[in-house]
N, CA and C atoms as a LAMMPS dump frame, in Angstrom:
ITEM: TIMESTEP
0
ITEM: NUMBER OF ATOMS
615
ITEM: BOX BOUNDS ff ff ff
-5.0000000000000000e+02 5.0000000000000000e+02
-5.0000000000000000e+02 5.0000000000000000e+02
-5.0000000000000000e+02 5.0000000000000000e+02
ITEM: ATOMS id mol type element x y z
1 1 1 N 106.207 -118.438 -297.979
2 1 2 C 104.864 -118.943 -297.697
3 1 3 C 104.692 -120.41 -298.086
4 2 1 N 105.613 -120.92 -298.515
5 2 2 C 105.82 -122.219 -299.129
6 2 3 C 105.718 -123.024 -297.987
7 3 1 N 104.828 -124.054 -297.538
8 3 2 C 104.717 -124.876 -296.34
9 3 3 C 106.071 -125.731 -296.294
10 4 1 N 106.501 -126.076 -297.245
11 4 2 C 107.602 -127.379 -297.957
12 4 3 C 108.939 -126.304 -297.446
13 5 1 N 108.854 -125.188 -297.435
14 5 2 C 110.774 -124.817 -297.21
15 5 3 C 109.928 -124.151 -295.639
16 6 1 N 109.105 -124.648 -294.982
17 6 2 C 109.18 -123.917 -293.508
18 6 3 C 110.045 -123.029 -292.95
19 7 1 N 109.886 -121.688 -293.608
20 7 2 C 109.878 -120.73 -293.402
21 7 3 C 109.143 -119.762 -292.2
22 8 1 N 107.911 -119.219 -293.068
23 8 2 C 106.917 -118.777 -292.085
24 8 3 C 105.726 -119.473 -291.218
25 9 1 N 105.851 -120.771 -292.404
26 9 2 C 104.527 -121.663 -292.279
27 9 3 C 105.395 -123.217 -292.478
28 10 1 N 104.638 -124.031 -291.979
29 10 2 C 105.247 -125.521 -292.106
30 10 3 C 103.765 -126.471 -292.611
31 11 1 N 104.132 -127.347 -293.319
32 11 2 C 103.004 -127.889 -293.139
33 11 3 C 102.685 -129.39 -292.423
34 12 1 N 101.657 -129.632 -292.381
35 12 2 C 101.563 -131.102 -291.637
36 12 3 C 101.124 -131.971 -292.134
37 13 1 N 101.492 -132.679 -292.908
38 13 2 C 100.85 -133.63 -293.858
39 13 3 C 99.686 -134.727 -293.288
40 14 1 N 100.042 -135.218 -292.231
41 14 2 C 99.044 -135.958 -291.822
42 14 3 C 97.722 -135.299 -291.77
43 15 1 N 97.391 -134.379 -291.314
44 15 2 C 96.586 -133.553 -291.019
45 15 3 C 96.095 -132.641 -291.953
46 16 1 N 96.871 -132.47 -293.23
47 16 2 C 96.58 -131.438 -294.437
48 16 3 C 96.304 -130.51 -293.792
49 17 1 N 97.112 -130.217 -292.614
50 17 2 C 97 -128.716 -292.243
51 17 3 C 98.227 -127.727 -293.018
52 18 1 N 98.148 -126.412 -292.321
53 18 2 C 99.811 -125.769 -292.442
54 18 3 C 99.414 -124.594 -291.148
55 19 1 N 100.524 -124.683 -290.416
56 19 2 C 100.529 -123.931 -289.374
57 19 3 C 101.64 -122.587 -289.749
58 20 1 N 101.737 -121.82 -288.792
59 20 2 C 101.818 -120.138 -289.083
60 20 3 C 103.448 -120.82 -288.049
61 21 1 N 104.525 -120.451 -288.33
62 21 2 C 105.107 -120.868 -287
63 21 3 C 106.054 -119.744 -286.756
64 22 1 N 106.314 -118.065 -287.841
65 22 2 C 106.846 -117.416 -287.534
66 22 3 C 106.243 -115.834 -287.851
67 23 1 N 105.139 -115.825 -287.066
68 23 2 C 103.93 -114.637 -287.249
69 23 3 C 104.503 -113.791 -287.604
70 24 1 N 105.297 -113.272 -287.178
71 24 2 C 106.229 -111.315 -287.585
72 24 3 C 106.405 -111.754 -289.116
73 25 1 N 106.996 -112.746 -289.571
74 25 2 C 107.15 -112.927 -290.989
75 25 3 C 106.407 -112.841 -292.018
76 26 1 N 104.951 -113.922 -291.173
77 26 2 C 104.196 -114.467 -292.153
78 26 3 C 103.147 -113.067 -292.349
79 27 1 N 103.08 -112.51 -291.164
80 27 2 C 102.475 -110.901 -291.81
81 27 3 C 102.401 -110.092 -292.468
82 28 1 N 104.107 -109.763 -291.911
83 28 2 C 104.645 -108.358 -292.863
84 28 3 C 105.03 -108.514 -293.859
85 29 1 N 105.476 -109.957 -294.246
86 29 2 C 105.841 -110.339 -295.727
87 29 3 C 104.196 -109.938 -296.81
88 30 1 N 103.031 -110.554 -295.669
89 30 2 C 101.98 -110.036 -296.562
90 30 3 C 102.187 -107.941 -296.384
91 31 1 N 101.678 -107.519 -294.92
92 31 2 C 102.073 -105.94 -295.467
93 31 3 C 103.062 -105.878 -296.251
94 32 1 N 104.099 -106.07 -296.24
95 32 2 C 104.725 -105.567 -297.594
96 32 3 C 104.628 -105.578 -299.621
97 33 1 N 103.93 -106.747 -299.704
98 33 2 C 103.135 -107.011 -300.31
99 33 3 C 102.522 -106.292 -300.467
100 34 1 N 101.244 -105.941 -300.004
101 34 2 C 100.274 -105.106 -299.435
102 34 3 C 100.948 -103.469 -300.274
103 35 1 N 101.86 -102.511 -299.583
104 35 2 C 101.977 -101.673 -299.539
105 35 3 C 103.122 -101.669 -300.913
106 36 1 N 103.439 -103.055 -301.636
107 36 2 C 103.79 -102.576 -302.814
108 36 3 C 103.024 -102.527 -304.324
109 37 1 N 102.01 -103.124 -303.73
110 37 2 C 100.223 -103.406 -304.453
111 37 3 C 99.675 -102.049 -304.278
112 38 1 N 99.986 -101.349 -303.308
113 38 2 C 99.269 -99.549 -303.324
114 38 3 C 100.283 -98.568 -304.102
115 39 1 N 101.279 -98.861 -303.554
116 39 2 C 102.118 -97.958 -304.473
117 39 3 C 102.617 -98.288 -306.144
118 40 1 N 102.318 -99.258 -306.3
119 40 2 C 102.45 -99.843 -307.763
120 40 3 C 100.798 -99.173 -308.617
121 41 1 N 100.117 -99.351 -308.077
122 41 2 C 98.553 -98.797 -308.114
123 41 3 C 98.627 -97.401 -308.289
124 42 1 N 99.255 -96.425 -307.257
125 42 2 C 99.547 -95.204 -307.351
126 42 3 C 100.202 -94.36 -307.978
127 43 1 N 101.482 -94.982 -308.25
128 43 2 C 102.449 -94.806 -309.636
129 43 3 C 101.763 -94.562 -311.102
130 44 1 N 101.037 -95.741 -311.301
131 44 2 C 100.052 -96.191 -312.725
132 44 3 C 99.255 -94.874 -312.891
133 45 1 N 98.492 -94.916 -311.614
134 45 2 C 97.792 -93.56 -311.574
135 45 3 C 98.263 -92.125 -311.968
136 46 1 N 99.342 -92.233 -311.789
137 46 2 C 100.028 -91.131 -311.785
138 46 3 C 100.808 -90.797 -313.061
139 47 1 N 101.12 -91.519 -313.464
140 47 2 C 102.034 -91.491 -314.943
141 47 3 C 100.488 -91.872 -315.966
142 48 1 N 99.236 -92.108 -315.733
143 48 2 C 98.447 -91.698 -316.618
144 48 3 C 97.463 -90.278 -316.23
145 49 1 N 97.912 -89.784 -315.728
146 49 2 C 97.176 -88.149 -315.201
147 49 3 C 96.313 -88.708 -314.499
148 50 1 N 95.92 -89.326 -314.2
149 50 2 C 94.865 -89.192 -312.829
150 50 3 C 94.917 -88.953 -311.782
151 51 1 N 93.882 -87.79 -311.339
152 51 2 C 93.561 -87.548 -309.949
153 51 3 C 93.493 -88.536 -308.763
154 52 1 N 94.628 -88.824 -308.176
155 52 2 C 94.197 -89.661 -307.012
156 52 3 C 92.871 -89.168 -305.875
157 53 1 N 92.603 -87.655 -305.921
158 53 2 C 91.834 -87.758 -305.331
159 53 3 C 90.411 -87.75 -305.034
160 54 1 N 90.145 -87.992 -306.549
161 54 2 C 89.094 -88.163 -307.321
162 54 3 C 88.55 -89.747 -307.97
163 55 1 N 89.593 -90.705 -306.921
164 55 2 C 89.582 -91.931 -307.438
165 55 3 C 88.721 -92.357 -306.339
166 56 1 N 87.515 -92.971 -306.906
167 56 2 C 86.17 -93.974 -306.681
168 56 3 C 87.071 -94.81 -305.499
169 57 1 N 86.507 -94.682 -303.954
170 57 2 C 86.996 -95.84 -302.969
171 57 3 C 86.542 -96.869 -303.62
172 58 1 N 85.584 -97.339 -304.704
173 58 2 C 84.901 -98.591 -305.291
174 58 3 C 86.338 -99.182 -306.256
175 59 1 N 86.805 -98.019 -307.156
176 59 2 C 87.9 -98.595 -308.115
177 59 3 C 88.961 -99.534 -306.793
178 60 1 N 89.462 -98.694 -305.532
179 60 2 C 90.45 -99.315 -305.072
180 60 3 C 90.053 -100.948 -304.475
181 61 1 N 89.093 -101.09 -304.072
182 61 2 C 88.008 -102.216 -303.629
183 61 3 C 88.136 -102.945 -304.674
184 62 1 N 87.894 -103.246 -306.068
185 62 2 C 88.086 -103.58 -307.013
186 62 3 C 89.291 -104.407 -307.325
187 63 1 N 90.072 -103.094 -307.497
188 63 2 C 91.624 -103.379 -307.179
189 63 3 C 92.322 -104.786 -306.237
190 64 1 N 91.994 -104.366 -304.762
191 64 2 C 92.147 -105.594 -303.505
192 64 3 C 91.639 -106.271 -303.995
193 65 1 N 90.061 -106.519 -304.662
194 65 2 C 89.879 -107.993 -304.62
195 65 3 C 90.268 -108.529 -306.104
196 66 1 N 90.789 -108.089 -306.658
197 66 2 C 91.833 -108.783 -307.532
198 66 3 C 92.641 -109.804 -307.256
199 67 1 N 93.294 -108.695 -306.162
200 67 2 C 94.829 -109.133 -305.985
201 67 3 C 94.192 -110.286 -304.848
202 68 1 N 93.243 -110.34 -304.156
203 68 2 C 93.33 -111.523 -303.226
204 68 3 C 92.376 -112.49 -303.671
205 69 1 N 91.53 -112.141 -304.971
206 69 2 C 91.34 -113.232 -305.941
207 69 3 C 92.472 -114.4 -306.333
208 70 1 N 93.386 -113.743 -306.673
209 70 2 C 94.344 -114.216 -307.314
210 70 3 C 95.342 -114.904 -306.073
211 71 1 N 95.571 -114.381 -305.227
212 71 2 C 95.811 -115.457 -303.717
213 71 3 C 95.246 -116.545 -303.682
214 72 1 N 94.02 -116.373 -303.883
215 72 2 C 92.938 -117.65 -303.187
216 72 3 C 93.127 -118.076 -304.437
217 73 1 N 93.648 -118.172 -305.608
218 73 2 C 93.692 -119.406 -306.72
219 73 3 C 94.777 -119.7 -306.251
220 74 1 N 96.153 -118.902 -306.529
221 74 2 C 97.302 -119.687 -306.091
222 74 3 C 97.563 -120.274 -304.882
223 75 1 N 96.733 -119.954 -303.562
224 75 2 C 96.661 -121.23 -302.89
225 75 3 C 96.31 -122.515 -302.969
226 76 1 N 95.042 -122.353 -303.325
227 76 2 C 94.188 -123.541 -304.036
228 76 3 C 95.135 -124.723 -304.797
229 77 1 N 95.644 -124.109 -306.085
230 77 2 C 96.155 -124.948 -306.79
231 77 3 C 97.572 -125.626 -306.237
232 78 1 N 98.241 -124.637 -305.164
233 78 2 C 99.388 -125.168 -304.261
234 78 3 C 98.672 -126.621 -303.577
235 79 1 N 97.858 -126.628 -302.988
236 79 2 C 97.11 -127.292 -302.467
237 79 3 C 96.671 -128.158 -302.485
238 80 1 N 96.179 -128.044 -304.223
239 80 2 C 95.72 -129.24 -304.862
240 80 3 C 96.959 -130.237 -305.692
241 81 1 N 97.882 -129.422 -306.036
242 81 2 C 99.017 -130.418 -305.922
243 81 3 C 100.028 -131.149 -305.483
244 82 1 N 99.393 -130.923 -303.743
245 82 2 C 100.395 -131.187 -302.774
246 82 3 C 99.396 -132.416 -302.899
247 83 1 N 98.404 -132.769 -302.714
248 83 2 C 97.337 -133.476 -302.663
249 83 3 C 97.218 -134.341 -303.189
250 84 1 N 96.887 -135.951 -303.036
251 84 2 C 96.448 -136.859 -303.867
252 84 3 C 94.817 -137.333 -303.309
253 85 1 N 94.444 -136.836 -304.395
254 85 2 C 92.76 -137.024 -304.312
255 85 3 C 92.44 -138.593 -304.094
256 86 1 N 93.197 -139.323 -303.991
257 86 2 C 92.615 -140.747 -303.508
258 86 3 C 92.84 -141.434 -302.127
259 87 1 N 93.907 -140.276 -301.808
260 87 2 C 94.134 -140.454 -300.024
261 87 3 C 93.795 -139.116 -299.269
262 88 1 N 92.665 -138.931 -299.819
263 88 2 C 91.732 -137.659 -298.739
264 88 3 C 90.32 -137.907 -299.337
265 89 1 N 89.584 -137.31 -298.32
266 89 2 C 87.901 -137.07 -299.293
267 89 3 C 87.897 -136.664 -300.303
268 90 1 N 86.611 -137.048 -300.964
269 90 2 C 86.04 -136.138 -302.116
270 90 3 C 85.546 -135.242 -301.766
271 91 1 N 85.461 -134.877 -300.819
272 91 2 C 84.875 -133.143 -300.46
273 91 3 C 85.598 -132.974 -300.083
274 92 1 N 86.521 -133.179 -299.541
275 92 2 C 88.243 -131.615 -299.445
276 92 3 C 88.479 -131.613 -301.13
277 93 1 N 88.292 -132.626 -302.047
278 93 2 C 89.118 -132.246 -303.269
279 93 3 C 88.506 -131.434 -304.34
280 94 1 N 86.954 -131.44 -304.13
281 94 2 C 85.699 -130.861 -304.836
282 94 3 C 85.899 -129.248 -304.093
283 95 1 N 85.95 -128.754 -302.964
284 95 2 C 85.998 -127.654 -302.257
285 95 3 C 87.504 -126.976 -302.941
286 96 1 N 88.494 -127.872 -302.761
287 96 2 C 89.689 -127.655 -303.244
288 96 3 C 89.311 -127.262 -304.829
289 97 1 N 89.041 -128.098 -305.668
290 97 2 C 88.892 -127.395 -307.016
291 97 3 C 88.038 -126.105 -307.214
292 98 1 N 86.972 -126.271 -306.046
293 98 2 C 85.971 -124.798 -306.426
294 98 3 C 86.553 -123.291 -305.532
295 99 1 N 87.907 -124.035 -304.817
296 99 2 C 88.582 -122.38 -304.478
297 99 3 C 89.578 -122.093 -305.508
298 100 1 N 89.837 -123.096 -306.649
299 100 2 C 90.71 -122.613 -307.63
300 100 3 C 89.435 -122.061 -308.762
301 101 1 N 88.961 -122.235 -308.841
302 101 2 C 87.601 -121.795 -309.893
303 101 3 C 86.956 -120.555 -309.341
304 102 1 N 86.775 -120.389 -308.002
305 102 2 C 86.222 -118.969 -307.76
306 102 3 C 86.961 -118.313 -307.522
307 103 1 N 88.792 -118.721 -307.461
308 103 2 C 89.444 -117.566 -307.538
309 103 3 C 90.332 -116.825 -308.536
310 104 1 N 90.035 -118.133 -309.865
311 104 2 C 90.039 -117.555 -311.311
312 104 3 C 89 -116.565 -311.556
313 105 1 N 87.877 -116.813 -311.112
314 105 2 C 86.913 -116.063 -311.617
315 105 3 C 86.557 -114.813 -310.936
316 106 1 N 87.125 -115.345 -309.562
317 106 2 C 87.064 -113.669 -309.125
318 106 3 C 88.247 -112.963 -309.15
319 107 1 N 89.149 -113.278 -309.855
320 107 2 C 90.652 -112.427 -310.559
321 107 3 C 89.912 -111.779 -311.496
322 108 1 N 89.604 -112.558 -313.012
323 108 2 C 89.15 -112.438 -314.388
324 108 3 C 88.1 -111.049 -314.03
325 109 1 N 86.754 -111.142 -313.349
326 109 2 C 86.007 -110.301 -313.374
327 109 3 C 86.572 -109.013 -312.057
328 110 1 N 86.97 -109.141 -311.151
329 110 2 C 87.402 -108.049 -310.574
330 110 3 C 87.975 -107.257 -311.671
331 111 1 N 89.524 -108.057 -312.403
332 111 2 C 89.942 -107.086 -312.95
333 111 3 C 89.698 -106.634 -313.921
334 112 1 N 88.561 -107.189 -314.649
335 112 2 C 87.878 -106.114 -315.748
336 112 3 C 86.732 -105.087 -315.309
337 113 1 N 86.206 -105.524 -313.84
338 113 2 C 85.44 -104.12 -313.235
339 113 3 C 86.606 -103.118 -312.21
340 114 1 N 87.827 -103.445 -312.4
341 114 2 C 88.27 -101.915 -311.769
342 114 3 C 88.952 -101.097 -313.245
343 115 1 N 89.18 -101.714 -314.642
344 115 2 C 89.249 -101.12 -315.302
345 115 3 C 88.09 -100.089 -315.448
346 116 1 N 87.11 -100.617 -315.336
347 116 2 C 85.615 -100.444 -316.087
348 116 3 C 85.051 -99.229 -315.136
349 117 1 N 85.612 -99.197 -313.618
350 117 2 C 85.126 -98.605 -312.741
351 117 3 C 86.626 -97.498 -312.625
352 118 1 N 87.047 -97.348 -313.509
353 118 2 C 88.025 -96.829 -313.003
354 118 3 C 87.836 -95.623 -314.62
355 119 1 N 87.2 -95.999 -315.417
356 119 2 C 86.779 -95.154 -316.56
357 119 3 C 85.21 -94.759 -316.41
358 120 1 N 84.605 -94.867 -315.481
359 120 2 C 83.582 -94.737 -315.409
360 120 3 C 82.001 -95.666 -315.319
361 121 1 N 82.11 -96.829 -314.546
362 121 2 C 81.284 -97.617 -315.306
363 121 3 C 79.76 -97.739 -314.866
364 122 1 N 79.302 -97.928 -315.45
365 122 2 C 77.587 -97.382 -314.995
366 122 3 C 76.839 -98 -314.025
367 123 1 N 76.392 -97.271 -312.854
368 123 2 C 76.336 -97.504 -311.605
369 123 3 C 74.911 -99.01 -311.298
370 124 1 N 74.334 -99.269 -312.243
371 124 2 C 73.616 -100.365 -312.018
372 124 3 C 73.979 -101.593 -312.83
373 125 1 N 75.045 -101.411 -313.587
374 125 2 C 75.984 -102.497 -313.895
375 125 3 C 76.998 -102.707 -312.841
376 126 1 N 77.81 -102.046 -312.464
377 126 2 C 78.399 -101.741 -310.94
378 126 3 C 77.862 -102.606 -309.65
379 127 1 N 76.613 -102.188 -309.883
380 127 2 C 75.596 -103.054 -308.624
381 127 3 C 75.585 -104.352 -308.48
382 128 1 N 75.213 -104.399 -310.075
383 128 2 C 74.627 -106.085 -310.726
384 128 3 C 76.086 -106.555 -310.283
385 129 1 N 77.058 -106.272 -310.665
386 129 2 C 78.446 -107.223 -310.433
387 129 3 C 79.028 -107.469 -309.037
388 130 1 N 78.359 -106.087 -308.126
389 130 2 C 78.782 -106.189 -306.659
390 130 3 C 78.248 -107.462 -306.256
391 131 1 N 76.779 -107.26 -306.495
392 131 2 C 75.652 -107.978 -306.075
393 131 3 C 75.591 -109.65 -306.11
394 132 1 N 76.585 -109.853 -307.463
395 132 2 C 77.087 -111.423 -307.796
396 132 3 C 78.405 -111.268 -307.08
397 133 1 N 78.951 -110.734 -307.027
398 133 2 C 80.461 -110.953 -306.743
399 133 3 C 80.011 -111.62 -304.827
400 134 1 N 79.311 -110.657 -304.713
401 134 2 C 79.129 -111.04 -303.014
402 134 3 C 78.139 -112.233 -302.854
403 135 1 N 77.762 -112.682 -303.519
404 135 2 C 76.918 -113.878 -303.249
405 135 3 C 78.088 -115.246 -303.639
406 136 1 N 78.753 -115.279 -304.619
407 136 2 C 80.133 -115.564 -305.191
408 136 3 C 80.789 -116.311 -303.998
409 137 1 N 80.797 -115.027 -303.095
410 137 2 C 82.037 -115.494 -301.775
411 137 3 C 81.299 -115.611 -300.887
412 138 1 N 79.765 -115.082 -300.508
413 138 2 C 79.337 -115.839 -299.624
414 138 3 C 79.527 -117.04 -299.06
415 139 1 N 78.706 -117.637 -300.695
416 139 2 C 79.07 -118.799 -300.687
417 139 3 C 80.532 -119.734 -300.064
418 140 1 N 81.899 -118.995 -301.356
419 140 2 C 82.627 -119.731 -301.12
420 140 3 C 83.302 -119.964 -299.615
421 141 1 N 82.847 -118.586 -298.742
422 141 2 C 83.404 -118.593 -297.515
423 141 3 C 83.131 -119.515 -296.853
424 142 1 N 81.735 -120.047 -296.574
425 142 2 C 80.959 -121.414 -295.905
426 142 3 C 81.856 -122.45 -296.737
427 143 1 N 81.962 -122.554 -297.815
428 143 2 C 82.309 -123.729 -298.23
429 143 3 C 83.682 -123.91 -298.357
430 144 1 N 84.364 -123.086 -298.267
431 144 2 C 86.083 -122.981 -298.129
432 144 3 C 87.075 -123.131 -296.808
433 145 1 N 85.712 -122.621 -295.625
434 145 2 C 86.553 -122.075 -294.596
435 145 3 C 85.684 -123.143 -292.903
436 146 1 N 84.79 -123.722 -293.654
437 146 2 C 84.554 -124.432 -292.469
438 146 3 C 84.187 -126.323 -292.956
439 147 1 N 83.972 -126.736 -292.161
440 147 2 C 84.263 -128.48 -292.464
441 147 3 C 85.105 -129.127 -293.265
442 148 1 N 85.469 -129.9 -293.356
443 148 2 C 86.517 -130.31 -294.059
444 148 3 C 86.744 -129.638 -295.347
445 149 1 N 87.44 -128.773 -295.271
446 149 2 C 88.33 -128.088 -296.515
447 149 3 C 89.516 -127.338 -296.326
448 150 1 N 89.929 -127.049 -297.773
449 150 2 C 91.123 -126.418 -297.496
450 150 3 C 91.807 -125.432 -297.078
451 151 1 N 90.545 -124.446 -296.971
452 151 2 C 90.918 -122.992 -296.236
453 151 3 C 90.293 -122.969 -294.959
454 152 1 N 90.209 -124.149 -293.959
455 152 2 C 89.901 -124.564 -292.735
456 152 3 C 90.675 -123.999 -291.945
457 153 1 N 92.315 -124.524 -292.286
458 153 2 C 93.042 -124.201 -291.239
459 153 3 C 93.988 -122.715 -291.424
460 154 1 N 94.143 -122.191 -290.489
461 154 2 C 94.625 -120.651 -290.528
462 154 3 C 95.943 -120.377 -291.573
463 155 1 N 96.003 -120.279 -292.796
464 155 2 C 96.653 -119.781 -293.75
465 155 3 C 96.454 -119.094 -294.699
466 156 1 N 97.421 -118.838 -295.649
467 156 2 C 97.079 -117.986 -296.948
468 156 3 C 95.514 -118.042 -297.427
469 157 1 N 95.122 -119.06 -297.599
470 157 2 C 93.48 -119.525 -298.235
471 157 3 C 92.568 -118.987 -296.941
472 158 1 N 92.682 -118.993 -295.885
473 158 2 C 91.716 -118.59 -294.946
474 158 3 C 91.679 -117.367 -294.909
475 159 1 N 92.671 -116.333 -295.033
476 159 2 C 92.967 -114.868 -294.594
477 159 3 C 92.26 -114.478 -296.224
478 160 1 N 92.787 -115.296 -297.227
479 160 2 C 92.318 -114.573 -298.477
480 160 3 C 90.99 -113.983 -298.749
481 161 1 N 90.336 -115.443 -298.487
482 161 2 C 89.031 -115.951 -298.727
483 161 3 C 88.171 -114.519 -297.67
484 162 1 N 88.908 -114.58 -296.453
485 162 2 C 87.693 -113.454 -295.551
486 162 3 C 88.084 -112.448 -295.991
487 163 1 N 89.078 -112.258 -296.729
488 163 2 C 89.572 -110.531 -297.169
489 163 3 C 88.829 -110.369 -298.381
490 164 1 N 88.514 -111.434 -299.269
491 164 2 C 87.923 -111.129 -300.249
492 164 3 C 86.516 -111.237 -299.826
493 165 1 N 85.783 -111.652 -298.992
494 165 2 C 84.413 -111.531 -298.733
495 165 3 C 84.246 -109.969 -298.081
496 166 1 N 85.28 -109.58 -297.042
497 166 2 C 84.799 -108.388 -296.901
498 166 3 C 85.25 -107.289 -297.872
499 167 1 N 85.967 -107.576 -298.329
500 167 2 C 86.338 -106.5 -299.799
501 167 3 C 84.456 -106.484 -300.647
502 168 1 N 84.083 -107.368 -300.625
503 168 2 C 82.942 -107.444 -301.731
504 168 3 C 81.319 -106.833 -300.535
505 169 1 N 81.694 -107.14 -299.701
506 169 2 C 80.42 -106.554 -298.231
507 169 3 C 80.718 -105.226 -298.516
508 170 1 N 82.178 -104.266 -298.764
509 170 2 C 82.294 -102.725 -298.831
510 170 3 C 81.395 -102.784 -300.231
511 171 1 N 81.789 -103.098 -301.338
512 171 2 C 81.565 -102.887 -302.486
513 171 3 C 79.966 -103.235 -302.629
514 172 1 N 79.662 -103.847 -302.487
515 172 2 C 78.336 -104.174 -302.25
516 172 3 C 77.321 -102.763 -301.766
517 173 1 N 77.687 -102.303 -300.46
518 173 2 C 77.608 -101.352 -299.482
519 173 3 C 77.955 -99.695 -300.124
520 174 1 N 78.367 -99.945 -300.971
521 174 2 C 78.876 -98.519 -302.064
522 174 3 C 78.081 -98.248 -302.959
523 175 1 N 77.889 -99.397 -303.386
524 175 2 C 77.326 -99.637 -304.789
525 175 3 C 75.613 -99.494 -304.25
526 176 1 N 75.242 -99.961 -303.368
527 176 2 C 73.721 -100.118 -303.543
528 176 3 C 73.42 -98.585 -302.228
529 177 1 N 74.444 -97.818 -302.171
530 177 2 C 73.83 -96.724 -301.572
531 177 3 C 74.117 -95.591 -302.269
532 178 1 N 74.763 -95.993 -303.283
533 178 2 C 75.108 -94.777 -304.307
534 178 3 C 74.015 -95.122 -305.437
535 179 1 N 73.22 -96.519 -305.368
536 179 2 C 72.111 -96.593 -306.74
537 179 3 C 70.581 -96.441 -305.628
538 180 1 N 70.856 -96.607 -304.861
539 180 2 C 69.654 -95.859 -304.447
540 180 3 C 69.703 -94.393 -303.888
541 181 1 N 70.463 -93.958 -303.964
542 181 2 C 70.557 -92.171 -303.541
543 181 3 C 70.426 -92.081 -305.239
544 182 1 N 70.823 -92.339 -306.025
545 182 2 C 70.4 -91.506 -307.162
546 182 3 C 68.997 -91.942 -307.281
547 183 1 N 68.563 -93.124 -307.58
548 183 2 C 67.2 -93.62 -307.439
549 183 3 C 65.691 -92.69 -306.79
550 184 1 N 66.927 -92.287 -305.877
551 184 2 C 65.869 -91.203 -304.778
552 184 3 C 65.965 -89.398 -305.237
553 185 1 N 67.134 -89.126 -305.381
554 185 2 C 67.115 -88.31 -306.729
555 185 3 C 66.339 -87.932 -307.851
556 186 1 N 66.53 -89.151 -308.556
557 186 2 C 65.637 -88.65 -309.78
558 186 3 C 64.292 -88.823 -309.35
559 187 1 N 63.91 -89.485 -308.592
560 187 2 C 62.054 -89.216 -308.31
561 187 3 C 61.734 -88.381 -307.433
562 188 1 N 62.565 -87.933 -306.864
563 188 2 C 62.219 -85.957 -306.695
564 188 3 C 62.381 -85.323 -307.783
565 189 1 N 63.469 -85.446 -308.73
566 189 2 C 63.236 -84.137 -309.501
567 189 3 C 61.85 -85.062 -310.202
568 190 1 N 61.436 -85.869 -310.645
569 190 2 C 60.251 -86.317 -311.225
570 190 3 C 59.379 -85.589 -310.653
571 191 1 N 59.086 -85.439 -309.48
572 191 2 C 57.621 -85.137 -308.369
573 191 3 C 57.702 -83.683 -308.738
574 192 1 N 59.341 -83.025 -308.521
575 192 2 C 59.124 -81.54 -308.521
576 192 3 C 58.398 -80.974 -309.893
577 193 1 N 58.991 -81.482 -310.891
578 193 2 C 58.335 -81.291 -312.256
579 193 3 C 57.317 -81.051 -312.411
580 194 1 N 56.502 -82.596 -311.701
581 194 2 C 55.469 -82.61 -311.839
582 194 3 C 54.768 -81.798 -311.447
583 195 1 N 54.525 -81.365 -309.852
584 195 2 C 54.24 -80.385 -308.922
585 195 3 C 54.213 -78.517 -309.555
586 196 1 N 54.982 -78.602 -310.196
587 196 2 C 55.443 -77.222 -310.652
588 196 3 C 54.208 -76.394 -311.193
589 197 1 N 53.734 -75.66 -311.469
590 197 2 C 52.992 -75.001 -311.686
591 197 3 C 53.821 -74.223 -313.169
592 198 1 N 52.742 -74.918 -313.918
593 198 2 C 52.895 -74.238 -315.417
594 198 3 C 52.678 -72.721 -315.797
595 199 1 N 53.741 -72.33 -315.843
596 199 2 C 53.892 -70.898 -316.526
597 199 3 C 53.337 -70.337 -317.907
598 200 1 N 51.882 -70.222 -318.296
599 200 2 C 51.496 -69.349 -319.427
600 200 3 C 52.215 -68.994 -320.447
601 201 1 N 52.995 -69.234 -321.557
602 201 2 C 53.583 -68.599 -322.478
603 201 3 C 52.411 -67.506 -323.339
604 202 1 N 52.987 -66.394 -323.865
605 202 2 C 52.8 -65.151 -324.05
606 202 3 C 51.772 -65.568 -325.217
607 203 1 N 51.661 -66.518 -326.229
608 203 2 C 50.586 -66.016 -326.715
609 203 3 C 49.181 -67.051 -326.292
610 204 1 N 49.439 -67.439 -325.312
611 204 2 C 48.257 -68.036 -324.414
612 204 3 C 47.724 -66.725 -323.76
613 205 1 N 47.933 -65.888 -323.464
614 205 2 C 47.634 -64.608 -322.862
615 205 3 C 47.171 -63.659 -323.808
């Protein structure tokens, strides 16, 4: 994936682009990746007794956007040291530093909420973190992936960046229909309670 040994990808310096120039590669090198990130995941699971099939689709969500947290930094910083900030804009190099910063930070906190979600973690703390995490990449998606920046042109940083926004749209989407179904829950059993018709104990009679 290294633009410099053009391999899958080459890059273009004039242009601070990097182009894709051997697709079957530059894919499956990610599926494979991919499918050794599930089975490394599954193993863990397994040699600590856990039910895989009792595992939260939220923990595995968690999980992905870890791992493509951690993409979108190590692109970034590839990026930023191919780079000399005095022969490009200050907004490719400001965009450039804030995809290495939101993708420290969305490593750091993913992977302490799939621990957290993976022991149980309480569903309106769950929310609260979906709820930032996706505003997080909203953001960074506009600001990473269109006008002059570095995850403009079709590579590692572009594929990351939308994998981690829609990783956080599921989670988001989990999280706030599993806290409002309980939400809706408990104020039925509230109403039924209420509603109930009080039963006389024996020495009221």
């Amino acid at each position: 994936m290294n633009p410099e040994n053009e391999i899958a990808v080459r890059g273009i310096a004039a242009l601070r682009e990097t182009t894709v120039i051997n697709a079957n590669l530059y894919f499956f090198s990610w599926g494979a990746f991919a499918a050794c990130l599930f089975l490394t995941g599954s193993l863990m699971q397994e040699s600590a007794g856990i039910d895989l099939k009792a595992t939260p689709r939220k923990t595995v969500g968690w999980t992905c956007l870890t791992a493509s947290s951690l993409v979108v930094m190590g692109s970034a910083v590839r990026i930023f040291k191919t780079q000399d900030c005095n022969d490009v804009s200050d907004s490719f190099c400001k965009r450039t530093k804030f995809a290495v910063s939101l993708g420290a930070v969305g490593f750091f906190l993913a992977g302490i909420l799939t621990v957290l979600a993976a022991q149980g973690l309480n569903l309106a703390c769950e929310t609260a973190s979906a709820t930032l995490m996706l505003c997080l990449w909203c953001f960074g998606l506009g600001y990473l992936t269109f006008g002059e920046s570095p995850g403009n042109d079709v590579g590692n940083l572009y594929f990351a960046t939308w994998f981690s926004f829609i990783i956080c749209v599921f989670l988001f989407g989990q999280c706030f229909r599993e806290f409002m179904g309980a939400r809706a829950t408990t104020n039925q059993e509230t109403t039924e309670e209420a509603e109930s018709p009080q039963v006389p104990e024996e020495d009221d009679i």
